[in-house]
Structures are given as C-alpha cells and as structure tokens.
GUSE-399021 format. One record per residue: y, x, z of N, C-alpha, C in turn. Coordinates in steps of 0.02 Angstrom, whole numbers, plus 50000, padded with zeros to 5 digits. Layout:
BEGIN
YXZYXZYXZ;...
***
This chain:
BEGIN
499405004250000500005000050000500635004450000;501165001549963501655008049946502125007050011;502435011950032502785014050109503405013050083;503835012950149504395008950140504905015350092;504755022450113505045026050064504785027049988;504235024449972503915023749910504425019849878;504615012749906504915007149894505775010049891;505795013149924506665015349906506725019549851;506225026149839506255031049775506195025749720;505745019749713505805018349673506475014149649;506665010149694507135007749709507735010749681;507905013749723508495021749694508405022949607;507835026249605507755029149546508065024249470;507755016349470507635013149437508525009849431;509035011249491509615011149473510085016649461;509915021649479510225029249442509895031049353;509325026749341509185026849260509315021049250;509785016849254509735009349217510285011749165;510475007249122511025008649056511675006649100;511955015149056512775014349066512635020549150;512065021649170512245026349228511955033149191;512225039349235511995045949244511375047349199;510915046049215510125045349212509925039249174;510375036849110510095035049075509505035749044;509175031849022508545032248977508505030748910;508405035548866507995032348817507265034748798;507415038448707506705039448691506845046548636;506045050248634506095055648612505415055948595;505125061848542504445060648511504295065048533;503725066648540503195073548559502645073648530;502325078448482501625077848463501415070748444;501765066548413501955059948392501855051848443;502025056448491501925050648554502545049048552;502775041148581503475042048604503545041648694;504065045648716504005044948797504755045148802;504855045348868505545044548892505855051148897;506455049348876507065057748871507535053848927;508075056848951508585057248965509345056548906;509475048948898510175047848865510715053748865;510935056848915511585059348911511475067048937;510915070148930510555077448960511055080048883;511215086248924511795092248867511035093148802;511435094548754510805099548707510445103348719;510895107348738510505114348742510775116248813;510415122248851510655125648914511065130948934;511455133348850511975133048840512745129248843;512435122948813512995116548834512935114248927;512225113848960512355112949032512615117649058;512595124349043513025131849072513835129749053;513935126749011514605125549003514775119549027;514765115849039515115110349059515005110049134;514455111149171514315112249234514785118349266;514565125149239515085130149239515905126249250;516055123549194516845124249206516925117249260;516475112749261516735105649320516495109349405;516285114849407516045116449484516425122649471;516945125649424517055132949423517405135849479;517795134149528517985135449606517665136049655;516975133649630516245133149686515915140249701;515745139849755515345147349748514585146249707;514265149049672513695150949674513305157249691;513515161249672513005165249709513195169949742;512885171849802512895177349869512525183049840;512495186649848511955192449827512325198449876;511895199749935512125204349979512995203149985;513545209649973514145207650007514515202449932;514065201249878514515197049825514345192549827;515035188949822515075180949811515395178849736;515115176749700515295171949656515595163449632;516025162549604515955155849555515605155349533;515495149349484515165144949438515855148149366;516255146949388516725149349334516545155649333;516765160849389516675168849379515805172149343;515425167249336514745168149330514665166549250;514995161249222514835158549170515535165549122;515965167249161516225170749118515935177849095;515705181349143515255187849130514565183449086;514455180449096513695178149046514145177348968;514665177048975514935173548891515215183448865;515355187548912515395192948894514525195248874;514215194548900513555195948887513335193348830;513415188648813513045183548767513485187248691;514285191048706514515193248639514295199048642;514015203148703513985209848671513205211348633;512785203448674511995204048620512165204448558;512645198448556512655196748482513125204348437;513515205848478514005211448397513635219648423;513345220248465513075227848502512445228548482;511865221948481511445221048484511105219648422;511525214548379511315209948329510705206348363;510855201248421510275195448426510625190148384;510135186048354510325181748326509855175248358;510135170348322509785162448376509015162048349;508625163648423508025162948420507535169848430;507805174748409507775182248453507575182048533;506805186148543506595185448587506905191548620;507255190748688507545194948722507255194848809;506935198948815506435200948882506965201648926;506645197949000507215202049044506475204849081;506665210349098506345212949160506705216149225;506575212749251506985215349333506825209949399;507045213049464507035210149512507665205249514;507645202249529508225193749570508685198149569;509195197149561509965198449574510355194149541;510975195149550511645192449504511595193049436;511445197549416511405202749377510875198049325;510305199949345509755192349328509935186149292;510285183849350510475177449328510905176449261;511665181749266511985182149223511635183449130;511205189449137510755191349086510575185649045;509985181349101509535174949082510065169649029;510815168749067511125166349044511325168548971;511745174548971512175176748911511415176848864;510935177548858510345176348830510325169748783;510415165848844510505159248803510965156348756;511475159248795512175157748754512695161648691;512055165648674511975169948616511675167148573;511315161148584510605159848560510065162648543;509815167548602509265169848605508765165648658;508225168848650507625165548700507455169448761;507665167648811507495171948887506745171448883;506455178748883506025179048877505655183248957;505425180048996505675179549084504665183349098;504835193249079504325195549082504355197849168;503695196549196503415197349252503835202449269;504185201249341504285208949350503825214249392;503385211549418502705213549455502305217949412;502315217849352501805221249296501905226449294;501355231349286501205238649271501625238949191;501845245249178502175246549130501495244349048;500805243049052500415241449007500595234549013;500445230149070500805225449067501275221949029;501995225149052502635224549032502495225648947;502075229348926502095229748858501815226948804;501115225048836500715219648812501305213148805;501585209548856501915203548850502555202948808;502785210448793503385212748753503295210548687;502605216548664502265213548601501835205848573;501725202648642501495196848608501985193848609;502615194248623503095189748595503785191548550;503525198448540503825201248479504715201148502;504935204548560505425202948609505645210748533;506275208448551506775210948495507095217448533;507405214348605507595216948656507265216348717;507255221948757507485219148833507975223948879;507985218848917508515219848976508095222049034;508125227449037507675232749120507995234449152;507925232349244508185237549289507955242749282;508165249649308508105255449330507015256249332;506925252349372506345251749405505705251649352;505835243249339505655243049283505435247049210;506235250749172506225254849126505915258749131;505695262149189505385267749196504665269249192;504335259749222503645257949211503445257949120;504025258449094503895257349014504165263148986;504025269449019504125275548967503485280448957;503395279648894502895283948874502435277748838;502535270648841501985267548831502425262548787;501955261848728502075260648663502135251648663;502855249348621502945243248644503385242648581;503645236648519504135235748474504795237248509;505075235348581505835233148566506025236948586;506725237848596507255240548593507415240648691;507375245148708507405243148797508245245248815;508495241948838509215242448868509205241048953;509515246748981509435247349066510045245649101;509885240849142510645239349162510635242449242;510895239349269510975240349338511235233049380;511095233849447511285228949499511845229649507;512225223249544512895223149564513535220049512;514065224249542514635221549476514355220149414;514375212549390514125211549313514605216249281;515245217349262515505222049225515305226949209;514855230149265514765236549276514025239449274;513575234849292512975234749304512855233949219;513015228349184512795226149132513145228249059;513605234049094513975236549046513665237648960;512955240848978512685240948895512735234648847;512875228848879513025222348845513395220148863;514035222648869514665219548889515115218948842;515355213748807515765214048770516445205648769;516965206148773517475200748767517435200148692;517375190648682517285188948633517065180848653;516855179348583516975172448574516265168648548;515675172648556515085169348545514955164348565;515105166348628514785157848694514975153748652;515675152548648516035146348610515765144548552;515485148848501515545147548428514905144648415;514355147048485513635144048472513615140048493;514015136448542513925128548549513745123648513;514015125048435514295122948390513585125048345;513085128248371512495130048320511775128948358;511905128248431511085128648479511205119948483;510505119548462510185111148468509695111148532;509215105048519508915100848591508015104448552;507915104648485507615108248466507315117248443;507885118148460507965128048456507445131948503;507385136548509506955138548548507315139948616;506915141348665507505142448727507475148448769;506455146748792506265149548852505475151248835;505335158548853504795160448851504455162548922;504005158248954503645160449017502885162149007;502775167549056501825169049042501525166049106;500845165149083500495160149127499645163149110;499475166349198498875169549192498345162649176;497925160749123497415157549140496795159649144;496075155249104495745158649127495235164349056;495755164949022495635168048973495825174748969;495855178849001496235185349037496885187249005;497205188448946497825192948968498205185948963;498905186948999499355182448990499525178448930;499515172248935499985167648877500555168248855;500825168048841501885165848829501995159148793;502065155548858501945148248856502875148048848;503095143648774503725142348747504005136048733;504605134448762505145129148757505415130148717;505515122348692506445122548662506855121148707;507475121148687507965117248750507905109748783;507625106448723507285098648736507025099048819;506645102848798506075102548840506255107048931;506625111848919506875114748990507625110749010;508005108148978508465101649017508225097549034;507595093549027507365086749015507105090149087;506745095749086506255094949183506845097849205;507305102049207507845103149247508195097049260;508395092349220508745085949215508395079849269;507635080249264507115075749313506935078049367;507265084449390507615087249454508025087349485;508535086449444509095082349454509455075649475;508925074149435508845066649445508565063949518;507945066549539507575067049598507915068649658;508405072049643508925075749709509465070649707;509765068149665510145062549661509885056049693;509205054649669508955048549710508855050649793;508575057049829508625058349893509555059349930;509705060749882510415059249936510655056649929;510435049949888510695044349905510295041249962;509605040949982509365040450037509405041850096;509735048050111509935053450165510555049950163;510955048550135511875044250147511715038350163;511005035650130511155026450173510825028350260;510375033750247510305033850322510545039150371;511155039750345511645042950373511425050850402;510885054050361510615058950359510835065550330;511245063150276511455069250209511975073650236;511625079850209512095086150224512625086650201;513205088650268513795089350293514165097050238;513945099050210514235106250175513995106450105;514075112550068513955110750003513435113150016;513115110649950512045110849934511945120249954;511535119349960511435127449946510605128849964;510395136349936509715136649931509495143649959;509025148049982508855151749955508415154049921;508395158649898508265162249858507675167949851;506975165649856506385169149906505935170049850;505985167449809505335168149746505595171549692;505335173649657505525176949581505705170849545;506455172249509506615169149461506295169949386;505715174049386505465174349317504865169649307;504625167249374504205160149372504495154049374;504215149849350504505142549333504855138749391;504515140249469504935138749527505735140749529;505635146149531506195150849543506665146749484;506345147849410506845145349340507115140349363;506655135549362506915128149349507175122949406;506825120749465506755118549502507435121349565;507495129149570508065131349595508455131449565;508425136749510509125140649477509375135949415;509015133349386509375128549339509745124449379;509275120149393509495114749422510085114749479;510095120449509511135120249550511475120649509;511555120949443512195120149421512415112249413;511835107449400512095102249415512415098049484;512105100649523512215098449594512805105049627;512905108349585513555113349618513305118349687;512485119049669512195123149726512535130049731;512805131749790512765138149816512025141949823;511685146549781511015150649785511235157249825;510695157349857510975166449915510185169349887;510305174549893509695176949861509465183549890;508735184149907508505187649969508155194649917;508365201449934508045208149879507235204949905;506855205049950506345202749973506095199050035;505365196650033505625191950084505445193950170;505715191450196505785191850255505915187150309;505395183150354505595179050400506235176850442;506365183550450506855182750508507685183350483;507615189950422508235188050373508355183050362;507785176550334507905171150318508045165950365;507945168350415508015164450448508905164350482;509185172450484509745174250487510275171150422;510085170250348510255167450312510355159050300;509805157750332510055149750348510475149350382;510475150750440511005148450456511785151250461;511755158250440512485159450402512795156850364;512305155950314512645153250258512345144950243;512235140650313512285134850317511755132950255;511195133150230510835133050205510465125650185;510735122650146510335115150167509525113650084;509175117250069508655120350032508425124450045;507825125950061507315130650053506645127950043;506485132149991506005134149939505425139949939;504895140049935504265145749939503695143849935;503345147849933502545149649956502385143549998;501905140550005501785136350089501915139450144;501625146950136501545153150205502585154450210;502985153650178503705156150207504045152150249;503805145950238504215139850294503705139550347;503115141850350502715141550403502915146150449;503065153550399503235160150442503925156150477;504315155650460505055151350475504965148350533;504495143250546504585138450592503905143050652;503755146750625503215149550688503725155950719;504175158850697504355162650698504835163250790;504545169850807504735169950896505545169550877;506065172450846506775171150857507075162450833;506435157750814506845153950774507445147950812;507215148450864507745145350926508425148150931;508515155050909509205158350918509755154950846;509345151750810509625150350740509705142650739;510365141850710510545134150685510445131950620;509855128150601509525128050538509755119350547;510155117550570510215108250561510415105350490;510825111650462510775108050397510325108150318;509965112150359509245112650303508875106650315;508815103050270508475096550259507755096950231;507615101650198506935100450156506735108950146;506185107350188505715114750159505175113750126;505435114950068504795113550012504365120350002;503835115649966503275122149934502965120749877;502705125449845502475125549781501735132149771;501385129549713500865135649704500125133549736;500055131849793499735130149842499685126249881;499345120149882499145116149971499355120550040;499595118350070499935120150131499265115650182;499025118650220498675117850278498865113350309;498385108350328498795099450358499085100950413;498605105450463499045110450519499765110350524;499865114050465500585118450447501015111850441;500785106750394501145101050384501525101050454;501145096750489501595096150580501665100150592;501605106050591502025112550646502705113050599;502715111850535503195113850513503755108350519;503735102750515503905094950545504145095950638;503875098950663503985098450737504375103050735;504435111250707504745116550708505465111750683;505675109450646506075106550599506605100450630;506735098350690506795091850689507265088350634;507705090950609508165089950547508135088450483;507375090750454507255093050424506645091150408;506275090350335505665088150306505285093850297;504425095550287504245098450244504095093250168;504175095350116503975095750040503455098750021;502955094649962502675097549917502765096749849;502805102849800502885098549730502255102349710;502155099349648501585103549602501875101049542;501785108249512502165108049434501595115449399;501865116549339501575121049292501985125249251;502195130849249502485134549192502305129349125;501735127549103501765123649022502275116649056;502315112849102502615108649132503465108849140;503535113049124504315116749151504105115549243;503795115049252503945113549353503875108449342;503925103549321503775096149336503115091249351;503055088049381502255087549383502295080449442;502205081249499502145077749554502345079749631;502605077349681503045079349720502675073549796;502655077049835502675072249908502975076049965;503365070649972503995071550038504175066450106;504625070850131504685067850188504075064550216;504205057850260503555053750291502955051950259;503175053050173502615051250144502115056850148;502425061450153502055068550157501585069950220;501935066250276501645068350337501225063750343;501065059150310500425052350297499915054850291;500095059050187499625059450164499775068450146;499535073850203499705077350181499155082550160;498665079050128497975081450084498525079550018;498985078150000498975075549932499615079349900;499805081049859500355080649810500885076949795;500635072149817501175065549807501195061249726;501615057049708501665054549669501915057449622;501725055749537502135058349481502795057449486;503155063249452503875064049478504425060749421;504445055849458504955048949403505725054849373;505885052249328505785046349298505425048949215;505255054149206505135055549135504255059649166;504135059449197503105059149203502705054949220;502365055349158501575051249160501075053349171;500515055149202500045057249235499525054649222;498935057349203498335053749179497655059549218;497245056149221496485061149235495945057649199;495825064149162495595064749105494735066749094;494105065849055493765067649063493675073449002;493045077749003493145083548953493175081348863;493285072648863493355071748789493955068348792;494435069148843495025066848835495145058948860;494715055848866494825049748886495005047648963;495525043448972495525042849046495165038049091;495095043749152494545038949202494985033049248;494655031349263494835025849327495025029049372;495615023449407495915025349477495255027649544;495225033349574494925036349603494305040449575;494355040549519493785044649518494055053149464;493575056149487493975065149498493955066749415;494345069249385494335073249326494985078349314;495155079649239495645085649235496405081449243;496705084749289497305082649296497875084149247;498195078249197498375079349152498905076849134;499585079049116500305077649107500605076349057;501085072449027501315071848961501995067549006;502475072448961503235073948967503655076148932;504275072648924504575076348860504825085748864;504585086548931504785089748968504235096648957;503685095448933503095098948928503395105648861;503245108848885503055117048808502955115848768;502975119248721502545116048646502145121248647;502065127148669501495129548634501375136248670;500805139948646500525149148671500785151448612;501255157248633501665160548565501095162948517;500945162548474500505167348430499825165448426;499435157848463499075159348500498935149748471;498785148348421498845141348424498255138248444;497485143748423496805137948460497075135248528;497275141648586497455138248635497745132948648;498415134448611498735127548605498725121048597;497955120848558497525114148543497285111948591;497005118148624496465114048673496895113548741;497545116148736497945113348807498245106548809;498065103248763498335097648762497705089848713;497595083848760497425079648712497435075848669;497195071748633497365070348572498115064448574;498235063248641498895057448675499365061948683;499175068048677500065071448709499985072748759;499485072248817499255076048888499055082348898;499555087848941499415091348947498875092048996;498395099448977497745098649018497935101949081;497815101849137497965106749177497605112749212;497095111249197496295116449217495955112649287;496595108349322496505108749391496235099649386;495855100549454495195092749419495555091349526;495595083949487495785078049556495725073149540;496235067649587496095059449573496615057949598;496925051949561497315046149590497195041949643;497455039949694497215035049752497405027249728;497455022449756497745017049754498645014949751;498895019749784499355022849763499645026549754;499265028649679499505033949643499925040949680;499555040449722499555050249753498905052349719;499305058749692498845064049668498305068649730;497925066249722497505072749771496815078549724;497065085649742497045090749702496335093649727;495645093449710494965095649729494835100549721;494795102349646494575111149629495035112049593;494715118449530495045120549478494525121949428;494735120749369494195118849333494485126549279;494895130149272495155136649270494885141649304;494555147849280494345153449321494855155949333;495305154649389495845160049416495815159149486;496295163349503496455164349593497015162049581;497395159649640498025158449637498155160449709;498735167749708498645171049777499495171249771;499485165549848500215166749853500805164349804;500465157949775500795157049702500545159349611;500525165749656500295170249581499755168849552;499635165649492499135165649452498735171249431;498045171749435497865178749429497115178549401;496965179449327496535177849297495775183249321;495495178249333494845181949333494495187349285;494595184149234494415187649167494725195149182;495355193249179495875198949163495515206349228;495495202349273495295208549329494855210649292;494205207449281493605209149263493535214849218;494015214749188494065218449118494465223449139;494795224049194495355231749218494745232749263;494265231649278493465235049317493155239049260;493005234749213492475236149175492715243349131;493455242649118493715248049096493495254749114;493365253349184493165260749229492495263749201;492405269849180491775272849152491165274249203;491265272249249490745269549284490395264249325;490745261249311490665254349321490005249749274;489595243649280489255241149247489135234849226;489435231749291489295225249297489825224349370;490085218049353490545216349397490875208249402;491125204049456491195197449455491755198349507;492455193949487492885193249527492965185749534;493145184349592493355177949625493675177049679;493755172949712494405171049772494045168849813;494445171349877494155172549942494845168049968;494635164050024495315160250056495625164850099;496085164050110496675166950136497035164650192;497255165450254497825161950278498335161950271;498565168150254499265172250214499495169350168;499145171950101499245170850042498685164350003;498355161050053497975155049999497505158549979;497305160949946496675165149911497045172649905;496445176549898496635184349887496105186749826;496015188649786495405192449729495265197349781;494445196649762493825200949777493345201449728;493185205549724492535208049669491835212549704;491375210149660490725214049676490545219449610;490505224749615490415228249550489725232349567;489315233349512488905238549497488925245449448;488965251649498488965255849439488215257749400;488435261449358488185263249300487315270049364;486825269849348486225272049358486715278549376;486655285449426486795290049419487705291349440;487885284249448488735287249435488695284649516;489245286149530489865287449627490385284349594;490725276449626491155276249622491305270349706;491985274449724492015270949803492335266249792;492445257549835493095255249835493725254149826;493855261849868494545265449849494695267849793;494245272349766494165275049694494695268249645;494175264249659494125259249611494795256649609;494935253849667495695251549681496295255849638;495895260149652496835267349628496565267349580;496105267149549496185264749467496355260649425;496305254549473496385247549443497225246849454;497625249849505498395248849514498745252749471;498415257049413498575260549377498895256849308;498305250149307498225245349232498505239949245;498365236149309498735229249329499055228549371;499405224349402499835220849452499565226049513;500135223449554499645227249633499135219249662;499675214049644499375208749666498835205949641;498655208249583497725207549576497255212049566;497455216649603497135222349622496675219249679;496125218149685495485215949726495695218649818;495815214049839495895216749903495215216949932;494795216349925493995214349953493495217349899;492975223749904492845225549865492005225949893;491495223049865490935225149881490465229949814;490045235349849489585238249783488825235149814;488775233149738488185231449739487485236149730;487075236149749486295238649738485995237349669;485855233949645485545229749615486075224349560;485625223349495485885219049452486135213649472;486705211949463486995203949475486525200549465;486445190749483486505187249469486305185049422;486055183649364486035182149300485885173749269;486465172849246486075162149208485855162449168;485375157349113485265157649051485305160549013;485985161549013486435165348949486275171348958;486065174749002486215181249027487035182249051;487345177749065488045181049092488035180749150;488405183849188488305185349261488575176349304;487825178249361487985170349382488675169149425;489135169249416489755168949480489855165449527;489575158749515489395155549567489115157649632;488425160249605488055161349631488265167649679;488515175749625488775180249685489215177549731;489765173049720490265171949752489975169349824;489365163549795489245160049873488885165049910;488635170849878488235176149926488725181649938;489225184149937489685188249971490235182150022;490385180049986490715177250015490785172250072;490105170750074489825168350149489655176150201;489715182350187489915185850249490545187550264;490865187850212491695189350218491795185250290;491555176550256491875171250307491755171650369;491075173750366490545174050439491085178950469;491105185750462491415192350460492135189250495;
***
C-alpha cells in the first residue's frame, strides 16, 4: 500500500510536470520507442552552462581548499578554455577530448570548456595504470587529453594516438594555461551544439574484461541531469510544506570522483540548476568531512554507503553542527539495514538515501528515501519519476510479473546510445522495446520498490568501483607462471566486496602472493588488484566445457575466508 510520502512525490511530481510548469512534459524517440523528454530542458550542456552560469553568476560554486568561486567566475575560465581547444588545439564539435586527473576546480572547468567547444568529455578513470589510461585513450580515439602532473607521467613511454596536454591545479588562468585563450567560441557554438551531438564519454567495467566507453548525446545527459532536478524540486517542496527545508544555500560535498556518473551527473551537473555551492575533498576523510559540513553549512552529502556510516559512527561527530545536512545519500552498493538506523539515529535532521543508477543510465534509475527508506530498507526504492520506466525482464526480453526475479531493466530518454566502437555489445545491452539490460537480476514488490538479489554480470563492485572479473583474470594469467586462475568477490564491511583470486602455477614454477600482487599493480588499478590471494595445489574446478568451475572455487575458498 503506497505511504503517505509515496502519495506526496507523486503528488508533487505530477504538478511540477503538468503544462505551462518547469518540468513540463512531452515526447522524444529512442531506438523507435516513444517516451517522455522534458519540454523546456536547454539543448545542449553547453546551453545549461550558460544560462544557469549567468542566472546564479554571484553564487558561489566551488570551494576547493583556500578558493572560492562563482557560477559566473567558473563559466568564464571554461569559455577561455573552450577558445583555446578550439584556435591552440583545433578541437572541433565532436572531438574526443580525455580528461585525466584528480577532482579539482581545475576538473570541473576543463569538463566544461570541453563541452563548450563542442567537444566530447571524455571522463578517463583517473585510478588507471598508465596501460590503462591508454587502452581507453585509444578505444575512443581521444584527439586530446587534459593530464594532471600525476597522471601524465603514468602515460610516458606507453604508446597511445593523442596528443597529451598537462595542466596543473589551482588558479584556472594559471593551472590551465596550455588552453587558455580569450575569445568567442563559447558564444558562437551555441549557435551549432544540438540535443543530438555527441556529449559525454564514460567507461564501465563489465563482465567482458577491458572497459567499455559507454556514449551520450546531450539529449541524453540533460534529460537525467534534468530528472534530478526535477526530483530535488519535488523534495523541497516537501521539506517547505513541512517546514523542514534548508535555511542556506544548497550545497554538497564533494567525496567521489567526478569521472564516474555519481560524481558527473547526480552532483556536479545537476548544481548548476539548483545554484549548489560544491566543496570538494583532495581525498576522503571522515573527520575532514565532517569538519566540512559544518563549516561550510553543508546541506548534501553524497558517497559510498561506508562514508555516511564512517560520518555518523565517527567518535568527534558530537563536536560538529551538521543540522543543515538533510540527506545522506548513497550509491554503488546496498548499505547494511544496520547502517540504515544508525545512520537515521546518528542524523536527527537529516535522512539516509538510496539511489541506484548506471553509467549507460546517466545515474538515473531508482531512488528510496527518507521514511520510505527506513520501511523498506532491503530495497532501492521506486523508479525515479518523471522520465523512468522500469521493467524485469527475462533472458528473451519479455517482461515478468510483479514479484517475480529477473534482469533489471531501464528505458529512458535519458539512457546512452551505445559502446564506442563496440556495436555487438551494444545490441545485446539493450531489448528489442528500448530496455536497457542491467546485468543486475531483482523484482518489483506490490509497490513498485525495486529490490536488488544478485548480479547476473561477472563483476565485483568494491566500494562503488566496478571491477571486471575477466579483466583481473587476464592481468594473472599474463604472469609467466601462472596456469590457471578464478577471481571473485569476497564481502566486505568497508568496501562491499573486495576481489580475491585462487591461481595455479605452471608444474615447476614459485610464484608468492606478493609476487603476484606487485605484478599485477604494475598492469591494473590498485583497486583490483586481489586483496585475498590463495595458491592452489591442484587443478581447479572444472564444468563441462572444461572452463574453470567458479562457482564452485568461490563456494570452497570462500567459505574459509568467512569462517576465518
């Protein structure tokens, strides 16, 4: 039976999209479906950088250690950026332009003048080993990129098409000087970037090992930035009738990488409509953050499940005035029903959130909050109005009945169009209706809360991070002594799951744990580098096929880990 806040979102929602308001509705095609767009969403995210930019331009947006920014002072260094791609650079509209770097100002500005050049932010991991960084360069045929210090350095010596340009942190003038130029691009491409252009390039580990470069047009990253928008508009109007809504301007921080779809869309897009102040943390830290809320009056925060847990468990958190943080959301991961109430009791002011969204999704997907959350907090919550439809699907595409478990599956105008380079995939990520697949297998309840069972995807997901099984498998196997080997996920309290592997070497060969490790941090991430490493005696496992049974090792190591 739907709860009395079920009954107001919808409520709300259904008069912030009626005709003649904000959140109008109409219609838009996809893969020849028709679904719901947003009436009055800018073209491109170029046109929301401008018009948002100049109606909040006195506002702060961003903190970054001792700098403070406008919305005006922000959008003007991005329009210097965006001319010096275009006359320094020669990007032209649709030019894949890499950023690689950690969060900063600096970041943000880049991502922007990117766009407003009409190029495609092409938002490469900054976690990746310099093979990494180069692999994702070349599968998307990045023209340019933009590298911190750090970064650039992971990519010398190792063979990649583009053109690498190194900026630095801090003063945009100064930091970003190699693309700095006064001029008049911003302006003139207004006048040339559509709702169809290309926009945004994100990678997404599945379970096919090396990364995807899962790509937008602008259609498609306003439309889920826009139904975020929209969503935050319908809660404070809820929080004002019940005399709840925060007293200062919006503001967030800043705890996840902006090169994942959280960080993109859901934060950093989406304050420019709501005039968010973003503070933004070099890394994370409990107690900083916790010093940051309430300095800078903080009414958003955003993470991992494990950062609002650390937050509210945290021995100083009594010395801190967090009253105007309203909502600690999470993403990536189920949050422990536990955590639900501790983080609710830690909070009195204040909600925990869940959303679940997808890089192919822009972030959009399904969301449960406030009381509804603390009901049902096995679940996800409901599809996230007003532009998602939600279906569960069986493996020929057809949909099942309310309660019973299959692939959880999305269609939105809001959805990707495609794996750059890569179109079988692209077929089979989507059904023959325009539903995207999601790998991940659940069910609808009676009312329509999503609740999330397995994953029907061989990956880990540690801490957020997607982390393909395959892919490990294959930075093992690489090793010349190695023979046989199976990675999978071990639960976590920390991070949700962590990768572990069982490997066999080769008759005759020595290879230790450690060995293995400092070889493997050589080729991939640190974060799927196997924190749990067993050697085996004896041949894996084996099914039918002869491929190694994984099931099977997994339930036999991994029932001593647990025991252990």
């Amino acid at each position: 039976m739907p709860t009395e806040l079920d009954k107001d979102i919808h409520r709300i929602t259904d008069a912030v999209t009626a005709p003649g308001q904000m959140f109008e509705l109409t219609e838009a095609t996809r893969r020849g479906v028709t679904m719901p767009a947003f009436k009055n969403a800018p073209p491109s995210l170029a046109h929301f950088f401008a018009h948002f930019c100049n109606e909040k331009k006195d506002e702060t947006f961003l903190v970054d250690g001792d700098m403070r920014m406008t919305f005006g002072e922000v959008w003007h260094a991005a329009s210097h950026v965006a001319h010096g791609l275009a006359t320094q650079h020669g990007i032209e509209k649709g030019d894949r332009v890499g950023i690689a770097a950690r969060n900063s100002v600096n970041w943000i500005v880049a991502y922007m003048g990117i766009l407003m050049s009409g190029g495609c932010a092409t938002l490469l991991n900054g976690w990746w080993t310099g093979e990494e960084l180069a692999y994702g360069i070349d599968l998307c045929e990045c023209k340019l990129v933009l590298a911190d210090a750090q970064r650039a350095a992971r990519l010398e010596g190792v063979e990649h098409p583009a053109k690498v340009v190194v900026f630095d942190h801090g003063t945009p003038s100064e930091g970003l000087a190699p693309v700095w130029a006064a001029g008049d691009t911003a302006m003139k491409m207004l006048g040339e970037i559509g709702p169809d252009d290309l926009a945004t390039i994100l990678y997404t580990s599945g379970s096919t090992g090396h990364p995807k470069g899962a790509y937008s047009d602008h259609l498609g990253v306003v439309s889920g930035t826009m139904n975020y928008v929209c969503q935050t508009a319908m809660i404070l109007q809820l929080l004002t009738e019940r005399g709840e809504a925060p007293t200062v301007q919006p503001s967030a921080l800043v705890a996840v990488p902006l090169f994942h779809v959280t960080g993109e869309v859901p934060l950093f897009l989406q304050s420019f409509a709501m005039g968010r102040k973003l503070v933004l943390m070099p890394k994370w830290d409990a107690g900083e953050a916790l010093r940051l809320l309430d300095e800078e009056k903080i009414t958003y925060f955003v993470g991992v499940p494990l950062m609002s847990y650390e937050i509210a468990m945290h021995p100083d958190r009594e010395k801190y005035d967090l009253s105007q943080c309203k909502t600690f959301a999470a993403g990536g991961s189920a949050r422990p029903v536990e955590h639900v109430k501790k983080i609710k009791s830690a909070f009195e002011d204040g909600y925990p959130v869940l959303g679940y969204g997808l890089t192919e999704t822009n972030g959009v997907g399904a969301g449960n909050l406030n009381e509804n959350y603390l009901a049902k907090p096995n679940s996800t919550g409901m599809p996230s109005r007003p532009l998602v439809e939600m279906a569960i699907l069986d493996d020929d595409g057809n949909q099942l009945p309310q309660g019973e478990v299959g692939e959880i599956s999305i269609r939105s105008v809001c959805n990707f169009l495609g794996y750059w380079r890569n179109e079988e995939a692209t077929k089979a990520a989507f059904s023959k209706d325009a539903f995207f697949r999601t790998g991940d297998l659940g069910y609808m309840d009676e009312d329509d809360y999503l609740f999330i069972v397995d994953r029907k995807k061989d990956i880990i997901i540690r801490g957020g991070e997607n982390i393909s099984c395959i892919e490990v498998e294959e930075a093992i196997y690489a090793h010349p002594a190695v023979a046989e080997c199976s990675v999978f996920g071990l639960p976590d309290e920390r991070f949700g799951e962590i990768p572990a592997a069982v490997y066999l070497t080769h008759e005759g060969k020595e290879l230790s744990s450690d060995d293995l490790q400092e070889f493997l941090r050589e080729h991939i991430a640190a974060f799927k580098v196997p924190s749990v490493l067993w050697q085996a005696e004896e041949q894996l496992p084996r099914l039918g096929t002869q491929k190694v049974d994984k099931r099977t090792v997994k339930a036999t190591y991994a029932s001593d880990y647990e025991a252990a």
